[in-house]
Every structure is written in structure tokens, then in C-alpha cells.
N, C-alpha and C positions, 0 to 999 in steps of 0.2 A: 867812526863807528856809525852803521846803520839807524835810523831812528827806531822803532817796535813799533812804532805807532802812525806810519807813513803809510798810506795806499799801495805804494809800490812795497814795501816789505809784505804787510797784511797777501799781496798779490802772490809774491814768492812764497811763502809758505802754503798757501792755498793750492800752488802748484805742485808743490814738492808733497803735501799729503796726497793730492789724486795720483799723482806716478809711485807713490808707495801702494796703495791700495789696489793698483792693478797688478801687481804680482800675484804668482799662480798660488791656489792655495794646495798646500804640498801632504794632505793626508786625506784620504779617500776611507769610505766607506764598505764595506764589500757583504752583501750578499750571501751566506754560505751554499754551495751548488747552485746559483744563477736562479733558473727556473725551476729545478727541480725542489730547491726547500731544503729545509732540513727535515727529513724522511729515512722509514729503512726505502735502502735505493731496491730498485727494479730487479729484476733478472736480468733484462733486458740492459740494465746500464750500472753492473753491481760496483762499480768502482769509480760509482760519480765522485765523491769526495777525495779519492785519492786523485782521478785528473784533475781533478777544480784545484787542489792544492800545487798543482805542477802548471796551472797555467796563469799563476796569480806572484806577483811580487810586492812584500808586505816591508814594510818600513817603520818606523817608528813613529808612533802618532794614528797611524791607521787602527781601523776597526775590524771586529766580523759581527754581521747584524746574523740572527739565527731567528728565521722564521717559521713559527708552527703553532699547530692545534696545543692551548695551554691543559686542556683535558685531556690529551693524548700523549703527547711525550713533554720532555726537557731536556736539559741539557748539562753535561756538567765535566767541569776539567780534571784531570786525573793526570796522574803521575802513567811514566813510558810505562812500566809495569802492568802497570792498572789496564791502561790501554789495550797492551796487546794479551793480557789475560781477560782482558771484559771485565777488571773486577770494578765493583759502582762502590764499594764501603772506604767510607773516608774520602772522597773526592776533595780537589784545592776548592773549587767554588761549583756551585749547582744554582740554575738558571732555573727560571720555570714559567716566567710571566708569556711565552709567545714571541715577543719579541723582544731578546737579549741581545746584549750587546755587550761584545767583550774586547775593551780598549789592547792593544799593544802599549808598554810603557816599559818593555823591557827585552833586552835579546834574549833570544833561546828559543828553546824546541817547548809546541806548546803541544798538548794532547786532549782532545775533546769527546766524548762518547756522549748517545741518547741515556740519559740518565733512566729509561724504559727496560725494566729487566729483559733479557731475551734479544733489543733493538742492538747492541754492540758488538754479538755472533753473527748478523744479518749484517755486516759491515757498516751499521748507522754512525761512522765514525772520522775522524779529518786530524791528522797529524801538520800541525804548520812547523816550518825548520825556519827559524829566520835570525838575519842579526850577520849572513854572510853572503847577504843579496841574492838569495834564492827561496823559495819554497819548496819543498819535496815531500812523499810519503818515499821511503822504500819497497813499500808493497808494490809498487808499480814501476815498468821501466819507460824511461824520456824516451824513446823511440818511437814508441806507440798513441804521443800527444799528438797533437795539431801544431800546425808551427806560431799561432796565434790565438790569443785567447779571444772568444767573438764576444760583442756586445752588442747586446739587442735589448727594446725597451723592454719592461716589465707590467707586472700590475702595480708595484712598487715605485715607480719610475726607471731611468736607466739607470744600467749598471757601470760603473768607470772602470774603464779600459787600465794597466798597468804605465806610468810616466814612459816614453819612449825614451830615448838617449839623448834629451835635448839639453842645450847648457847650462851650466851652471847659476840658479836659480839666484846666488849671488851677486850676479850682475846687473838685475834692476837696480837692488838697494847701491850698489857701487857707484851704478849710473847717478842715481840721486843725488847721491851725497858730492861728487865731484860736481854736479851743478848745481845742486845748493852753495857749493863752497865757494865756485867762479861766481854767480849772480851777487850772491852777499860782499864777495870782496869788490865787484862793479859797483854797485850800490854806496857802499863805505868809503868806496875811491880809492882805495888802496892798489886795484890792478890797471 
């Protein structure tokens, strides 16, 4: 057996925690509509919230930060119903400080309206579908997205792009642990 208290062991673990540490960290923050805020949307762009919800892939763990004027609107989640009637009585939770933040800690279809009488007829609103590796509203059809969502910085800082297809994030920690395992067994002399 290894000593604990050897240079060379102190050395190994010293190892094995900086190669844990650089693993990706796997939940992002996001922005609601990028640049545009959380606002009623434009004429000109009346269905920011439904494409921003089609070109975003949310997971578990992730966030949506919701930026705006605390004297001018809020925010607040509501049932499908609610949603697509605009009704604001009895919302699940109602935001109001400017900058809310409403964690993921759960699958499902979530539904968000400007807690602003009036602002949820004006399409001030954002349907997330998640939990089956997509985001969607219905109001809108995937044909008429962009084939990628852009990032560009903010006044916020940037915005993070959706994980590409890259492997599975299991394999730092595996890599570790199988050279923790070979080192310590060198050490103790066993291999």
C-alpha cells in the first residue's frame, strides 16, 4: 500500500484533481431573446421569442436570465392555458426584480409571459419544450430558422452558443480515474 504522506503520492493526487477540474462545465446560462431583452418584441421582429426558443437547446441544470426595466415589466410563468389565453391570475411563479432567473431542475414544457397587462397579446411571451433534446414554440415553423444560432458579445458579456455533438463528457472523469488507478497501483508496487 501507498504511503498518504509520501511526495510522490501528495504529487498524484495533486494531479488527478487539476485533470478533474478541467472538465467542461455542462450548464449554461442563457439570455432570454439575446440582444433584444425581454420586451414586447418589434414589428419588425414580432416573433423574437418564438425563434430564440427554436434556436436554443436547454438541458438540465441550465438557466434563463430575463433582462429588463423592474418598473416597467416582469415576468411570470403560467400554465399552457394561461399562456396561450394571456391570462396573468394565478401564475406558478412571478419575477419582477430585472434580472430573474429561472433555473431548469425539471423536464417539461415550461410557459412564460410579461407579467405586464396588455404585453402577452403583443407576443411578449416564450414557450420552452424541453426534456426531449429540443426547444420549440408551435407558433412557428423550423423552416424559416437560421441553420445556427449566432453569438455575439453583449453588454451582458457573451452569450454561449448550444454544446455541439462533442463526446461524451464522461471521458475526462474515466480518463482519471483509470490513471489514478494505474499510478497508485505503480506506486504500491502491485503492477
Amino acid at each position: 500500500m501507498a504511503n498518504l504522506r509520501s511526495p510522490r503520492f501528495q504529487l498524484l493526487l495533486v494531479l488527478q484533481v487539476l485533470m478533474l477540474i478541467q472538465s467542461k462545465v455542462l450548464c449554461y446560462q442563457y439570455k432570454v431573446g439575446d440582444l433584444d431583452a425581454w420586451g414586447i418584441p418589434t414589428s419588425t421582429n414580432p416573433q423574437v421569442y418564438t425563434k430564440w426558443s427554436k434556436t436554443h437547446e436547454f438541458k438540465m441544470g441550465d438557466s434563463l436570465l430575463f433582462l429588463y426595466p423592474p418598473s416597467q415589466d416582469s415576468v411570470v410563468q403560467v400554465t399552457a392555458q394561461a399562456y396561450t389565453s394571456c391570462n396573468l391570475k394565478d401564475p406558478i411563479l412571478h419575477m419582477n426584480n430585472g434580472n430573474s432567473l429561472f433555473n431548469f431542475t425539471s423536464l417539461g414544457d415550461f410557459y412564460f409571459t410579461s407579467g405586464e397587462p396588455g404585453h402577452c397579446q403583443k407576443n411578449q411571451k416564450l414557450h420552452i419544450s424541453f426534456g426531449n433534446g429540443s426547444a420549440y414554440s408551435p407558433s412557428y415553423g423550423p423552416s424559416a430558422l437560421p441553420d445556427s444560432a449566432p453569438s455575439y458579445p453583449t453588454v451582458f458579456g457573451t452569450i454561449p452558443a448550444p454544446p455541439s455533438s462533442a463526446p461524451s463528457q464522461s471521458f475526462p472523469v474515466l480518463m482519471v480515474a483509470v490513471v489514478g488507478f494505474v499510478v497508485c497501483s505503480l506506486l504500491s508496487g502491485n503492477l
